[in-house]
C-alpha positions as CSV (number, residue, x, y, z in Angstrom):
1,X,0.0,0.0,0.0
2,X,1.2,4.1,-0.8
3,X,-1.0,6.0,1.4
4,X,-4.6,5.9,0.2
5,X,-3.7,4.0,-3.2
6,X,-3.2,-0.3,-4.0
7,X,-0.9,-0.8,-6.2
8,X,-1.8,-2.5,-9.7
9,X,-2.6,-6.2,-9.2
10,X,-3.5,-9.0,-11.0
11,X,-5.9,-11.1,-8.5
12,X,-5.9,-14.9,-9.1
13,X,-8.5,-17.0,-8.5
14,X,-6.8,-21.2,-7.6
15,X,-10.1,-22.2,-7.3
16,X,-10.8,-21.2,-11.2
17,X,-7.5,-23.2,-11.8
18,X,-9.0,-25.7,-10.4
19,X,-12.6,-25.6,-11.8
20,X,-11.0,-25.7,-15.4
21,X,-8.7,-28.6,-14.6
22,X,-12.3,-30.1,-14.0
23,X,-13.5,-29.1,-17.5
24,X,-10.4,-30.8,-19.0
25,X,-10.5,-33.9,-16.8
26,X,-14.5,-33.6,-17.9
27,X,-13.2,-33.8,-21.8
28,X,-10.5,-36.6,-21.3
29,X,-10.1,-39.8,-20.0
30,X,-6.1,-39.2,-20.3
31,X,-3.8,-37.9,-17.5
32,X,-4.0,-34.4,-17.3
33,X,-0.6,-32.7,-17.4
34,X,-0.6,-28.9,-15.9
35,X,2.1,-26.7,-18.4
36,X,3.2,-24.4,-16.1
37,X,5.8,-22.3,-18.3
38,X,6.5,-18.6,-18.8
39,X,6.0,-17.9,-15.2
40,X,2.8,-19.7,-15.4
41,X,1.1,-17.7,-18.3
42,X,2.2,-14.7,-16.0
43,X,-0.2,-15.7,-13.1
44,X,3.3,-17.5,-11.4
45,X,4.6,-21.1,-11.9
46,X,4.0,-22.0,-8.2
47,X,0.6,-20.3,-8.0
48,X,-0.5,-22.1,-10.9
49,X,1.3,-25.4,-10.5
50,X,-0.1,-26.2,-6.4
51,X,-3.7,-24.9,-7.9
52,X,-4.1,-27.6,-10.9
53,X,-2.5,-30.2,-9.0
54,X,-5.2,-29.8,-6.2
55,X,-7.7,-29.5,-8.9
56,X,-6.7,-33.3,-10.0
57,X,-3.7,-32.3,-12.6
58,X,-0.9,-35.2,-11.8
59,X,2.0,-34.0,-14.2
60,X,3.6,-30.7,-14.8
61,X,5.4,-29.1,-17.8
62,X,7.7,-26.2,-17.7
63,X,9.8,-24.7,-20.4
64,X,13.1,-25.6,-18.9
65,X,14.7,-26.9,-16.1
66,X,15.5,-23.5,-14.2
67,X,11.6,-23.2,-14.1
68,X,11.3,-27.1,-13.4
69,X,14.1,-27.0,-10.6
70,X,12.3,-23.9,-8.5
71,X,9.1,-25.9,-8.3
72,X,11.8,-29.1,-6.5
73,X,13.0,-26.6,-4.5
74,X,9.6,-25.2,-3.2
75,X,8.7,-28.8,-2.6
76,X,6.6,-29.6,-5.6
77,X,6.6,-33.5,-5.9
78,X,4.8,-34.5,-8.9
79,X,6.5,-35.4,-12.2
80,X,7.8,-32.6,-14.0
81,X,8.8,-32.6,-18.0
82,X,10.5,-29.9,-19.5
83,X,10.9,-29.5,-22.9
84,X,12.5,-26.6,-24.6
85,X,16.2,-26.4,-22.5
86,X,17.4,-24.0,-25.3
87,X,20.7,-23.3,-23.2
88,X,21.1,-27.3,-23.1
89,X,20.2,-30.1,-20.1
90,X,22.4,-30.4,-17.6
91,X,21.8,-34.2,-16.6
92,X,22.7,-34.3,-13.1
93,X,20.6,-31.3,-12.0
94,X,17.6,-33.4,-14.2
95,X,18.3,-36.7,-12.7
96,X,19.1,-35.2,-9.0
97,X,15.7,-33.5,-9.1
98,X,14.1,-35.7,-11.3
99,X,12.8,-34.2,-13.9
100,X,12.1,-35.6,-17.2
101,X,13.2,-33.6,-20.5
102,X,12.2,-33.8,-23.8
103,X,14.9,-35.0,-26.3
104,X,14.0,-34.0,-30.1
105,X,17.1,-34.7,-32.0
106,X,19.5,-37.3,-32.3
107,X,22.0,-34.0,-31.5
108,X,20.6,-33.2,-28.4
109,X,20.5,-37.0,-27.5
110,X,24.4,-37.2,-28.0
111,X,24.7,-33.9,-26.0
112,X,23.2,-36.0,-23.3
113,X,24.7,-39.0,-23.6
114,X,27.9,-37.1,-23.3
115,X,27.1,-36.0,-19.4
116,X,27.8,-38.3,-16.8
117,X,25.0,-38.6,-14.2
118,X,24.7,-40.6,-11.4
119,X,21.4,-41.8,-12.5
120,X,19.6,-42.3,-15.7
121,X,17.5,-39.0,-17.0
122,X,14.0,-39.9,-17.9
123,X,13.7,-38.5,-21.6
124,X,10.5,-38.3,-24.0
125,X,11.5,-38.4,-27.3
126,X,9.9,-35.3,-28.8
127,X,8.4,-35.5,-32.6
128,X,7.7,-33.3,-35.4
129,X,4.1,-34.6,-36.7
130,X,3.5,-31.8,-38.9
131,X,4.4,-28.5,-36.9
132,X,8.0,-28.1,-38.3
133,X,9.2,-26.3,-35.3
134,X,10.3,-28.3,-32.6
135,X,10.9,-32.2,-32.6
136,X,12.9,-34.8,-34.4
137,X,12.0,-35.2,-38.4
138,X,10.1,-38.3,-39.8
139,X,12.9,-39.1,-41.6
140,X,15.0,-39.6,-38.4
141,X,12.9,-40.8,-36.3
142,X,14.5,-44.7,-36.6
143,X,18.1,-43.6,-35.8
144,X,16.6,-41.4,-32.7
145,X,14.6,-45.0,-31.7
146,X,17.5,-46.9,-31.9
147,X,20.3,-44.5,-30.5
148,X,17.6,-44.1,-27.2
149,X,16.7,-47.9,-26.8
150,X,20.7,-48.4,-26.9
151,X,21.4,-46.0,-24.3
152,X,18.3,-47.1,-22.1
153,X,19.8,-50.9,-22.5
154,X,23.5,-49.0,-20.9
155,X,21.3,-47.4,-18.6
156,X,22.1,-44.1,-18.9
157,X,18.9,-43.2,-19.7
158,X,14.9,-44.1,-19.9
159,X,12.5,-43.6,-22.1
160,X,9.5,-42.2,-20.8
161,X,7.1,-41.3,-23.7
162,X,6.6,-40.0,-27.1
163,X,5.5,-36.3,-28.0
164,X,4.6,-34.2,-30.5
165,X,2.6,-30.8,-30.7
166,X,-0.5,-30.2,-33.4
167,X,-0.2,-27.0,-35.7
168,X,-4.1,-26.7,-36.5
169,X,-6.2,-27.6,-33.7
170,X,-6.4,-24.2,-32.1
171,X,-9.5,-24.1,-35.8
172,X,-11.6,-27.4,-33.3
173,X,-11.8,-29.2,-36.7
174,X,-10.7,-32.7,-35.8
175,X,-10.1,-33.9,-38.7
176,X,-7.0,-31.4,-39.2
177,X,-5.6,-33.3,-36.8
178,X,-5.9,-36.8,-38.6
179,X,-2.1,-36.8,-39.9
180,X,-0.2,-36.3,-36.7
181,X,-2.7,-39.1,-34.5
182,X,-1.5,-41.5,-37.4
183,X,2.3,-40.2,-37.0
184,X,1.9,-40.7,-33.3
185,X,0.7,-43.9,-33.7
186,X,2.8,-45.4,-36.4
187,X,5.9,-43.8,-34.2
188,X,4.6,-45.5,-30.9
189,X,4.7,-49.1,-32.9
190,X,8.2,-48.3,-34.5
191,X,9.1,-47.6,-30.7
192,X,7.6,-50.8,-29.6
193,X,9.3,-52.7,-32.6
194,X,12.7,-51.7,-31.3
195,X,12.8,-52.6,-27.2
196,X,11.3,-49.2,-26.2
197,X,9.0,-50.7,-23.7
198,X,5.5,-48.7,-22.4
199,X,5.6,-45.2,-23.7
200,X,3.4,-42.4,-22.5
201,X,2.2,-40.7,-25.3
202,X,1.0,-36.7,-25.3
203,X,-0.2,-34.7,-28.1
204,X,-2.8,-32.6,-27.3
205,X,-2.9,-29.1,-25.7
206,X,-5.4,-27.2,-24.7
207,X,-7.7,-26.7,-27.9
208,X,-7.4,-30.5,-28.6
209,X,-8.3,-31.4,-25.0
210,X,-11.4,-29.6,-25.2
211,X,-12.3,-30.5,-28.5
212,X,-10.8,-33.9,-30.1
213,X,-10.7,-36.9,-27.8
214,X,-8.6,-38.7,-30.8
215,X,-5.4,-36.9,-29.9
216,X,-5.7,-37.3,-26.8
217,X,-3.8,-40.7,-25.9
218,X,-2.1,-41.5,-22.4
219,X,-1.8,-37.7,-21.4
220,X,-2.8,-34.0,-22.2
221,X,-1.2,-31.1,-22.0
222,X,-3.0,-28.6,-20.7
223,X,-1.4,-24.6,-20.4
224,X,-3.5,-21.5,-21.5
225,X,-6.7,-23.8,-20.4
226,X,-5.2,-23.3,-16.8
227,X,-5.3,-19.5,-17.4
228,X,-9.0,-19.3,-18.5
229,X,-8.2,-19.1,-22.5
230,X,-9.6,-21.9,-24.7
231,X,-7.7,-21.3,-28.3
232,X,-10.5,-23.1,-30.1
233,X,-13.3,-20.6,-28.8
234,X,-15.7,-23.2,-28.4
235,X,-15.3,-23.9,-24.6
236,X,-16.3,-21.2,-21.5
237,X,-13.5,-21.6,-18.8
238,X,-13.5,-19.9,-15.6
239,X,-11.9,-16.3,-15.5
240,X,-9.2,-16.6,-13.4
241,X,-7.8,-13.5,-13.4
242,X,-8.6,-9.7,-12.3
243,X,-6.5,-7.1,-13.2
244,X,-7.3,-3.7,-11.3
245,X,-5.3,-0.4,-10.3
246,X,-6.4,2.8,-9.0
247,X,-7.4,6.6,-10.0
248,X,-4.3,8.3,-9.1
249,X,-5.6,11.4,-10.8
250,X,-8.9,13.2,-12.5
251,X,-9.0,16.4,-14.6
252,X,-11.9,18.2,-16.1
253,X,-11.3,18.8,-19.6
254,X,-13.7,20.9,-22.1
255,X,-15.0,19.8,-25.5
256,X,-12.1,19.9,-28.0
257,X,-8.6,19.0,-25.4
258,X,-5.9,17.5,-26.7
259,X,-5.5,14.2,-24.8
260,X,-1.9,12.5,-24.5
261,X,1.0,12.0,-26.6
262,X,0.6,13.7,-29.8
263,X,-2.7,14.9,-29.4
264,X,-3.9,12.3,-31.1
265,X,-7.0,12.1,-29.5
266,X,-9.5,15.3,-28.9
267,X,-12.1,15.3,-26.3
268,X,-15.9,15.1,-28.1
269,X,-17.5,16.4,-24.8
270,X,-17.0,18.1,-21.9
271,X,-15.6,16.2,-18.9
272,X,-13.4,14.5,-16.5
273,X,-10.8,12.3,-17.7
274,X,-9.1,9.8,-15.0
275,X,-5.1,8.8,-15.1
276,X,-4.4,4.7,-14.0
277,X,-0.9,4.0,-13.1
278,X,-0.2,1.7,-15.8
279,X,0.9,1.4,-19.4
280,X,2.8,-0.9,-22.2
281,X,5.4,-1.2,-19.5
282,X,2.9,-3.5,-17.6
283,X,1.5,-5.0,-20.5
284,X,-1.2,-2.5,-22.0
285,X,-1.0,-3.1,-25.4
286,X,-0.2,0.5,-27.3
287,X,-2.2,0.0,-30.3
288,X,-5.2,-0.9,-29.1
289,X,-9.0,0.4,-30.8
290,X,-10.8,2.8,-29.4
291,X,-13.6,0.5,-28.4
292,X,-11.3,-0.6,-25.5
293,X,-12.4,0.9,-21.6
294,X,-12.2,-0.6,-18.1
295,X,-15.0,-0.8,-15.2
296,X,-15.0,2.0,-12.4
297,X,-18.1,1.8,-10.1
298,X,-19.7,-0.8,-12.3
299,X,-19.3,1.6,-15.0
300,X,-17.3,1.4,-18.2
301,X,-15.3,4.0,-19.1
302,X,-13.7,4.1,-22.4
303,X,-9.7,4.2,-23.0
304,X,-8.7,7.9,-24.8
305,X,-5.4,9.0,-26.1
306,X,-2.2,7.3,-26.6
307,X,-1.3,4.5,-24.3
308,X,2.1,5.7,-22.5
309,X,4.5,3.4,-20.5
310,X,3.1,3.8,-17.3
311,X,-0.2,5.4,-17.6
312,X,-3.5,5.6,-19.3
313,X,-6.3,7.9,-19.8
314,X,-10.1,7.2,-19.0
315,X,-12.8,9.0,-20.2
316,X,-15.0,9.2,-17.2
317,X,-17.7,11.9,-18.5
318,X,-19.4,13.2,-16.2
319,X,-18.1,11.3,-12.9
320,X,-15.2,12.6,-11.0
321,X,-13.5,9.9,-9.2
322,X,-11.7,10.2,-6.0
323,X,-7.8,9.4,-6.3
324,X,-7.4,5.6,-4.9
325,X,-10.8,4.4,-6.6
326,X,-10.2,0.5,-8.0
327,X,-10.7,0.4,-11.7
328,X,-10.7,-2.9,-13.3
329,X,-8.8,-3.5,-16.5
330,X,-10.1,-6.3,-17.2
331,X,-12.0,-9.3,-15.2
332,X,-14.7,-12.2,-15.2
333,X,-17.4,-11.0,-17.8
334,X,-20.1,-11.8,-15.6
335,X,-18.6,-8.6,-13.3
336,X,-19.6,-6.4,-16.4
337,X,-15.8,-5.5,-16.4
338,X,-13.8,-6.2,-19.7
339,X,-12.4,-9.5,-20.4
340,X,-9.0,-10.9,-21.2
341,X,-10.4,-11.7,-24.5
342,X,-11.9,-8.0,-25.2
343,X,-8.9,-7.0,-24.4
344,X,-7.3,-9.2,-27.0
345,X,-9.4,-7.9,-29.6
346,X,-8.8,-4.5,-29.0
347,X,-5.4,-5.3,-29.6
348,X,-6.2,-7.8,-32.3
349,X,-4.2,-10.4,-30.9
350,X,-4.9,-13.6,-28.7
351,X,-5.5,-13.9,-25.1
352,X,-2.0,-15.6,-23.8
353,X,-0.2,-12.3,-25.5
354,X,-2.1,-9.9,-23.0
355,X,-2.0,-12.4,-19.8
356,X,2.0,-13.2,-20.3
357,X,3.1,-10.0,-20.8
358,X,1.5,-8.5,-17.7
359,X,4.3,-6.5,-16.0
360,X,6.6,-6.8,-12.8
361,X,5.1,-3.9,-11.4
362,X,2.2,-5.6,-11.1
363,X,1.3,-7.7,-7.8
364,X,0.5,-10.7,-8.0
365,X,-2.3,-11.9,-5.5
366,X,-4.0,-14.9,-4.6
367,X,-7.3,-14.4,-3.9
């Protein structure tokens, strides 16, 4: 607290976490994995990560093994796989903490293979069904199989599943999907052929979760679900997240006043316009439409001028608001306040892009 004001905040809500684990566990007979990366969509990795795990989550996924390591070290138990690593896997940290990495190239394989760890790293082999991103190639998929099942057989390593990610299924039309459930499959028998023994098998992220059961195999992977965001659109998750900050200032301004940087914006009234403490520094998009505004009083005000690095401008109209008044960015639309996803659309961009880049100026509080 600074005198009369709050600070920012984004308010998170773990029992939303764990209402929309519940959706996905309502969608999928498969293991639910939690992906817990980016500092958990921006809502916090160890926030998000104890929330879907006591909402019936049993795996997690984080980007790397820094962000898998912290969750060890605040005492998180469950299995971990992480799956980028793009500065490399250091085996012993992954096989002292034990956490399982993802392994998508016989390169990265050897890179492994070339550590000496006490014990064997759990790996999932990590495939490209169609994405052309991340993952090994079709084409080398054999000499992957057979340089893993030789290292498990020397023990220094085992193989705990087969993955791959699906470029389409954000567009809910399953049979989009169709070539990379066959890749999977024919890959999980090519395993099988070779000594690989019982492979966990993950495809599916959020989108496909809630809308194609055919991808979704021994496990899902479930990220921006955790957040509130369905990709596909065709699902209504919780709103776990408010983002609020106060008045820190109100002006009267008369019909005609330039408003902010540039003067891009001229009043079309007479007025008071409000100041909020926050700006593209804290993850207010700059180009956003002039449809966007924010709930004061169960009100909505819209968004005038230029968007600045720490502030923005409200037009308010005919209500002055005291300085320290909450105003809500954006919250659950039931509250009449904006949504993450108007917000998105102001900015004509997705959900995840306004919920990540949330500033660390902003508090983060459980509710």
């Amino acid at each position: 607290m600074n005198g009369d004001l709050h600070r920012p905040t984004l308010w998170i809500d773990p029992r939303a976490i764990a209402q929309n684990i519940a959706i996905a566990r309502s969608r999928s007979a498969a293991e639910v994995m939690a992906v817990v990366k980016a500092n958990g969509y921006g809502l916090g990795t160890l926030t998000l990560a104890r929330a879907a795990l006591d909402g019936g989550a049993t795996q997690l996924g984080t980007t790397d093994l820094v962000e898998a390591v912290a969750l060890r070290e605040a005492g998180v138990r469950a299995p971990i796989l992480t799956w980028l690593n793009a500065s490399g896997v250091d085996a012993t940290a992954a096989a002292e903490h034990q956490i399982a990495v993802a392994i998508g190239s016989l390169e990265e394989l050897n890179a492994l293979l070339r550590q000496h760890s006490a014990a064997p790293v759990t790996v999932h082999l990590h495939l490209d069904v169609g994405m052309c991103r991340e993952g090994a190639s079709p084409l080398d998929w054999q000499a992957l199989f057979e340089s893993a099942a030789r290292a498990q057989r020397q023990n220094k390593i085992r193989v705990g599943g087969l993955m791959g990610h699906l470029a389409q299924a954000d567009r809910a039309e399953p049979e989009l999907n169709d070539q990379a459930v066959r890749a999977m499959s024919a890959a999980k028998a090519r395993a099988s052929v070779l000594g690989l023994g019982r492979l966990k098998l993950h495809l599916a992220a959020t989108a496909a979760t809630l809308t194609d059961p055919s991808t979704h195999f021994d496990m899902v992977r479930f990220g921006a679900g955790l957040a509130g965001i369905d990709p596909s659109g065709r699902t209504d998750l919780a709103a776990v997240a408010r983002l609020t900050a106060p008045v820190v200032h109100s002006v009267w301004a008369s019909e005609g006043t330039s408003v902010g940087y540039g003067g891009m914006y001229r009043s079309t009234h007479d007025g008071y316009l409000s100041v909020l403490p926050l700006g593209y520094a804290d993850g207010i998009p700059r180009e956003i439409s002039t449809d966007a505004s924010v709930q004061i009083a169960g009100r909505r005000h819209r968004v005038v001028g230029r968007v600045s690095m720490d502030q923005i401008i409200i037009d308010t109209g005919p209500h002055r608001y005291a300085r320290g008044t909450r105003a809500t960015i954006f919250g659950a639309a039931a509250s009449g306040a904006p949504t993450l996803a108007d917000w998105a659309n102001w900015a004509q961009s997705i959900s995840h892009t306004i919920i990540c880049t949330i500033g660390s100026r902003v508090i983060r509080s459980v509710q």
